[in-house]
N, C-alpha and C positions, 0 to 999 in steps of 0.2 A: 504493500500500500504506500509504503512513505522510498519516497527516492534517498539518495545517498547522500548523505552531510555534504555539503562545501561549503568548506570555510576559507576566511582570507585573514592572513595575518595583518597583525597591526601590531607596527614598530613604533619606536619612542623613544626620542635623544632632548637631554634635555641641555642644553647649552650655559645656562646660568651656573655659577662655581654656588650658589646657596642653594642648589638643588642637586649637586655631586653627589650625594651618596642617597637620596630617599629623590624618586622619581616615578611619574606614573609608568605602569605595565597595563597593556589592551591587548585583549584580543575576542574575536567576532565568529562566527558561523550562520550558516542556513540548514534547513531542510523544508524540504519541499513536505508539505502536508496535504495533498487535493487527497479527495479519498479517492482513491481506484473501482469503486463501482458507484450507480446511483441514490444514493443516502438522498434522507432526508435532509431539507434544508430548516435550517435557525432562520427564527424572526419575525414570520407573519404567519400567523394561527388560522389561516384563511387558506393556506396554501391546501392542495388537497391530493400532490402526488409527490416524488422525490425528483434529485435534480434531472434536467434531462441532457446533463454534458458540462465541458469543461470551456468559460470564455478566457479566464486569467489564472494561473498557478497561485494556490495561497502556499504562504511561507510562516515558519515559526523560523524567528532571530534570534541570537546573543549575543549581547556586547558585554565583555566580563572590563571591568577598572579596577587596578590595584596601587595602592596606593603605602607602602610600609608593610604592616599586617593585615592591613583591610582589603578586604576583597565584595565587592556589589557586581552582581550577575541581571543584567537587564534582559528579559525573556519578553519578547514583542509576537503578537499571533495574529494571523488573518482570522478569526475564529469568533461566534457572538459572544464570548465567554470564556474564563476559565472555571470550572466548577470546584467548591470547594476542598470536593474529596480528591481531584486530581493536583490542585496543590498541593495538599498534605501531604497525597502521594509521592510527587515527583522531591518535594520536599525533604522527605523521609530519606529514598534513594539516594539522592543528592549525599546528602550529611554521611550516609554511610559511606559511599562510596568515595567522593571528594572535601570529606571534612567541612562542607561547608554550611553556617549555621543558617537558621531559618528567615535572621533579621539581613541575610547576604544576597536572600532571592524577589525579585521585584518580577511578577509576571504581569503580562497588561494586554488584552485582548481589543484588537481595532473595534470592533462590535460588528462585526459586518452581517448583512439578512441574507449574504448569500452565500453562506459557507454551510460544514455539516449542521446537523444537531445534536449534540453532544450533552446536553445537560440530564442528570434525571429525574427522572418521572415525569416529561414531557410528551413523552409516546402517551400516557391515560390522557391530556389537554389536546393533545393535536389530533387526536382518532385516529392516529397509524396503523398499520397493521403489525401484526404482531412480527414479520418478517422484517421488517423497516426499525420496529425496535431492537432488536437483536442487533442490526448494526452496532445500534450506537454505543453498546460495552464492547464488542468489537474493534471496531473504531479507537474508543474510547482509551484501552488498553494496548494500542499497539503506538496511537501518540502519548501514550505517560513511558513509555520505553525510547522513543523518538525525541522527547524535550529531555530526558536525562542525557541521551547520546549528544544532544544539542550542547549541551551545559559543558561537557567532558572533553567536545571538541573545541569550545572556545579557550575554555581552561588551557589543555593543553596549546596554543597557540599565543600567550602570554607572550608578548614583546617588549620593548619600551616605548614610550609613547609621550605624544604632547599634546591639550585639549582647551579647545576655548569655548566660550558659549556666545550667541546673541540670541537677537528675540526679532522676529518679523509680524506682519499682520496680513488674515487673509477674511472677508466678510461674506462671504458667501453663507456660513451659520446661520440662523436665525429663533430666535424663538420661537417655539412653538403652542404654548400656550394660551390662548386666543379667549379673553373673557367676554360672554354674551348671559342674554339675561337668564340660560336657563344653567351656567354655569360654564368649565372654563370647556374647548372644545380644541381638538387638534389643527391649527391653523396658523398661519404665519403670524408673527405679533411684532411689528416694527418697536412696537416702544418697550416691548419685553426684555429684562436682561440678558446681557451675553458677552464671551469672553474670546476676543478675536485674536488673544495672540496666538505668534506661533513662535515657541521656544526652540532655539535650535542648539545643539551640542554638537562638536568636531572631533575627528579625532586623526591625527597627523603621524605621518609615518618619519623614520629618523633623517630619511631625505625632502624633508616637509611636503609629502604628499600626502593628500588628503584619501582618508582610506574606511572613513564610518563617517555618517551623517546621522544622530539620534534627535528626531522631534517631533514635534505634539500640535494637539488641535480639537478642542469643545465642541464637538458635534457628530451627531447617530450619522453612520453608514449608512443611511435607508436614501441616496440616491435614487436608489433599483431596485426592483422586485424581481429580475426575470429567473427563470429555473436553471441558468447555468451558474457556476461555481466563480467566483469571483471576488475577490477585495472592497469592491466599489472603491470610494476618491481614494480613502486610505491606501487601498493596494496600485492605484491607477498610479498615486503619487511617487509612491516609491520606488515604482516602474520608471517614471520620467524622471524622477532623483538621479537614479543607478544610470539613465541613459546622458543625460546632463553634465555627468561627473565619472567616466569611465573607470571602475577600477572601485567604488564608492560604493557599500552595504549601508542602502538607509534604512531605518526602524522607525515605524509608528508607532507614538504612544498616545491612546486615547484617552482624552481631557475629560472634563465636567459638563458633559455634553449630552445629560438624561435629556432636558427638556428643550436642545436645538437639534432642529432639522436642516436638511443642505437645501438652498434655494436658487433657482426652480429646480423640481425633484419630479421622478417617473419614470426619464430615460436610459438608459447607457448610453445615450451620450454625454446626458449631464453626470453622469458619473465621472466620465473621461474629463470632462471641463471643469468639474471642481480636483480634482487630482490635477490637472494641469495650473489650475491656481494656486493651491495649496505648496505645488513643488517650485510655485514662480515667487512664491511668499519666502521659502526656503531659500533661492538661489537669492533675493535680497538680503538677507539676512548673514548672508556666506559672505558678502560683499560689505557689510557694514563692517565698521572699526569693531573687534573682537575683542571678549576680555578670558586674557588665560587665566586660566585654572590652576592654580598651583596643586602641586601629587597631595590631596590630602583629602580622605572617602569617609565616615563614617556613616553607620549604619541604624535602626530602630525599627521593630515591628510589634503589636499589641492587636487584643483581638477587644473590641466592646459589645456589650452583649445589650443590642436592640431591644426595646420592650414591645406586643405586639396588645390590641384592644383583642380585651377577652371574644372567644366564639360567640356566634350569633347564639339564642337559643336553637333547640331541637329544631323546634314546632317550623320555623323562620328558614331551617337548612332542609327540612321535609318539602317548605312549597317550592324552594329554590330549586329542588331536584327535578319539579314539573314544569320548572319554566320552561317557556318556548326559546330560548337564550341558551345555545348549544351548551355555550362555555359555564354560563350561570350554573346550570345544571350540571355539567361534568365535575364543577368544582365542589359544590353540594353534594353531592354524592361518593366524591373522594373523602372529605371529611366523615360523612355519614359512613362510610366504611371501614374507616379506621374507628371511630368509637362504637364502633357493632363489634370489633375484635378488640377491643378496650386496648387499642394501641395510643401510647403517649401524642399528644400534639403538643408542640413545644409551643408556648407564649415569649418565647424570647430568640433570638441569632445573633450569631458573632460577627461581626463587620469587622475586616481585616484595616488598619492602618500601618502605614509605613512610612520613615525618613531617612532620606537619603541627603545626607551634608558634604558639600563640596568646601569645604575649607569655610573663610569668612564670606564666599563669594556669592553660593546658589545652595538652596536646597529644594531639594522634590517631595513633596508628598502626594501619596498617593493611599486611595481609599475605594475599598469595595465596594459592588453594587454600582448601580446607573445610575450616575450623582451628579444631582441636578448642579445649574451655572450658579448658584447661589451659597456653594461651598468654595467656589473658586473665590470671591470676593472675601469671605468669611477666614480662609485660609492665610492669603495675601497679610489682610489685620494682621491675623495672630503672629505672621513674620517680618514685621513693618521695618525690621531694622538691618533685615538683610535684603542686600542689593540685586540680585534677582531670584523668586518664587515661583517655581513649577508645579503647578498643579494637577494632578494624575486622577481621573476614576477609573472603573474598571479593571479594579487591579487586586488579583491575588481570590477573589472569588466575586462574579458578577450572578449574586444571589436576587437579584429585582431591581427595582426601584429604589433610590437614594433622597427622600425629600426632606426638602428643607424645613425649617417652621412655616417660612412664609406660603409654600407651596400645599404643605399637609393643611392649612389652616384655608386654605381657599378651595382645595380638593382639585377633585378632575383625574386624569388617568394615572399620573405618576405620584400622585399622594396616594392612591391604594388600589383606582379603578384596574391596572393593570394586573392585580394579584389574582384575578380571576382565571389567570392562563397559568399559572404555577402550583407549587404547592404549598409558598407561605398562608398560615392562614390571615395574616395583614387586615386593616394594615395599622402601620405602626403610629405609638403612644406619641402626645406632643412630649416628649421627653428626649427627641426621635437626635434632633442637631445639637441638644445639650451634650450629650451621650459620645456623638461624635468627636466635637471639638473638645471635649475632654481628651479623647482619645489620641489628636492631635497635635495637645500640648504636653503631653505623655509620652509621645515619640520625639517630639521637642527638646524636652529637657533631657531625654537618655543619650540625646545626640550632642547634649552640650549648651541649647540655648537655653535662656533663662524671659518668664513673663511676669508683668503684673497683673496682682491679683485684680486689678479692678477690670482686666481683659474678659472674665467671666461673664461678668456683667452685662459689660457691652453686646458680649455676644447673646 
């Protein structure tokens, strides 16, 4: 199913005499992940067959940076998700295998609608057949052996290195959350928040050539809907990156982009034309004045355990089972079956956060689930005193929806409507982004930075 690693080395010379004896070490890989038969596709719960071919190769990437002892493994997926159990998994493998801890690994899914579907218990919401779900442990299992080889092969590939960062903008984003009088509805929203940068990260060979492009961007893959396998903008872009910059492994990392859509959306072509902007946002970016990075990585990871609003009653999950609302029903009925086998429903989930500190210069956080643009702002605050803030969702387990106060308090599909197609029972307590940015100044301070107490507040 999965083709053969190719990696490319990244070198790293660092010329400064105060950086003679501790300098960064890179190094990168591919593997090709398209599944080799027709799987079902992630994304749109409407879809009613598997894919039917292949238009663009998905990729799982690594960029591993070492820095003294510190070692951070960047793990980029064409894929709607990485599920939590396969984190854990490949997580587990990893440590045994390569020593390396679990606050070392940053996994981060483009979100794309047109890749496998890989999560579980999505075969009982999507009405698959029972053939189509068998895939996906299949599947499932053969890429958590495929991102460990991933891992192993950038590791091994460790060179010297030297890395800058800047930031470009691309507006093609937009909000989605459209408030009318019968509540909020999926629709473009010019005055809706949104977060247009696009973060970019270098990383230079000891002949100063450029040999990794790592960057980001707040906005759902849902370009496209067609039944071939594909990246949309995310993968289109990094196609036009690698073509732009010959010799060049670029990786997408997906932003805080629960509640923006790409604008205009429907075709492959606009797929191709926001990936041609997104990688024209990059190539400014490549050109602006740079600011290096000195060899210096630390790491942080914590898990916060989400509170969720108790189950509906019985009586309430009974009529739901007879709605005429496929999904209503499918989801009604998956509860009602677990408590006929008096199996646990959990009221609570862990939401992965993570920090990645680049010296005094940049750090990345990054946080699970599909998390809304309203974290990115929120975020930014809590790090007001360092000079550039990367903001990552979808990273490390993309379990649902991500909403903020402002979003859970106005409703609409990403404050809970969506939980209907899953099996959280959702959706979650106004406790929801307290919980969070807890979490993320707890990865904060284990990285080194320090806040004031009255940041609670504020938030």
């Amino acid at each position: 199913m999965f083709r053969s690693l190719i990696f490319v080395s990244l070198l790293l010379l660092v010329t400064s005499p105060i950086f003679a004896e501790e300098q960064w070490q890179a190094g990168v890989a591919r593997v090709s992940i398209t599944p080799g038969a027709p799987m079902w596709m992630a994304g749109y719960a409407s879809r009613k067959k598997p894919a039917e071919g292949t238009l663009a190769e998905l990729y799982a990437k690594a960029l591993v940076l070492e820095a003294g002892e510190n070692r951070v493994v960047f793990v980029t997926t064409d894929l709607i998700g990485i599920p939590r159990t396969l984190a854990v998994n490949v997580s587990r493998r990893v440590k045994e295998k390569y020593k390396l801890p679990r606050k070392s690994l940053l996994f981060n899914a483009s979100h794309t609608h047109c890749g496998p579907e890989l999560r579980p218990e999505r075969d009982y919401f999507y009405g698959m057949a029972e053939a189509q779900a068998e895939q996906i442990g299949v599947y499932t299992e053969k890429l958590e052996t495929a991102l460990v080889e991933l891992i192993g092969a950038a590791l091994d590939d460790l060179q010297p290195a030297t890395l800058s960062y800047a930031k470009s903008t691309a507006d093609f984003a937009k909000n989605r959350r459209f408030p009318t009088d019968k509540g909020f509805v999926n629709r473009q929203y010019d005055e809706g928040p949104t977060d247009h940068d696009v973060p970019v990260l270098q990383v230079f060979s000891a002949a100063g050539e450029r040999r990794a492009i790592l960057f980001g961007y707040a906005c759902h893959n849902t370009s496209t809907g067609i039944m071939e396998f594909n990246g949309d903008y995310a993968g289109f872009a990094q196609s036009d990156i690698e073509k732009d910059f010959p010799g060049v492994t670029a990786l997408f990392v997906e932003g805080t982009g629960g509640d923006q859509n790409p604008y205009p959306r429907g075709k492959i072509e606009l797929a191709r034309q926001h990936g041609r902007e997104l990688a024209d946002a990059v190539k400014r970016a490549v050109h602006e004045p740079q600011q290096p990075l000195p060899p210096a990585i630390d790491s942080a990871f914590t898990e916060v355990e989400l509170e969720f609003e108790p189950l509906p009653p019985r009586a309430v999950l009974e009529a739901d089972a007879e709605s005429k609302n496929v999904y209503r029903q499918r989801k009604a009925r998956y509860l009602l079956e677990k408590l006929d086998r008096n199996e646990p429903i959990s009221l609570t989930y862990p939401c992965p956060i993570q920090a990645i500190r680049f010296g005094e210069t940049l750090v990345m956080v990054a946080i699970g689930g599909e998390v809304v643009v309203d974290y990115s702002r929120l975020v930014k605050s809590t790090f007001r005193s360092v000079p550039f803030v990367w903001v990552a969702g979808y990273s490390n387990d993309v379990f649902g929806y991500l909403p903020s106060a402002r979003v859970l308090a106005e409703g609409g599909y990403e404050a809970g409507g969506a939980m209907l197609y899953g099996p959280l029972p959702g959706p979650f307590t106004g406790s929801v982004q307290d919980r969070v940015m807890a979490g993320v100044r707890r990865v904060g301070t284990d990285v080194g930075f320090s806040f004031p107490k009255s940041l609670e507040k504020q938030q």
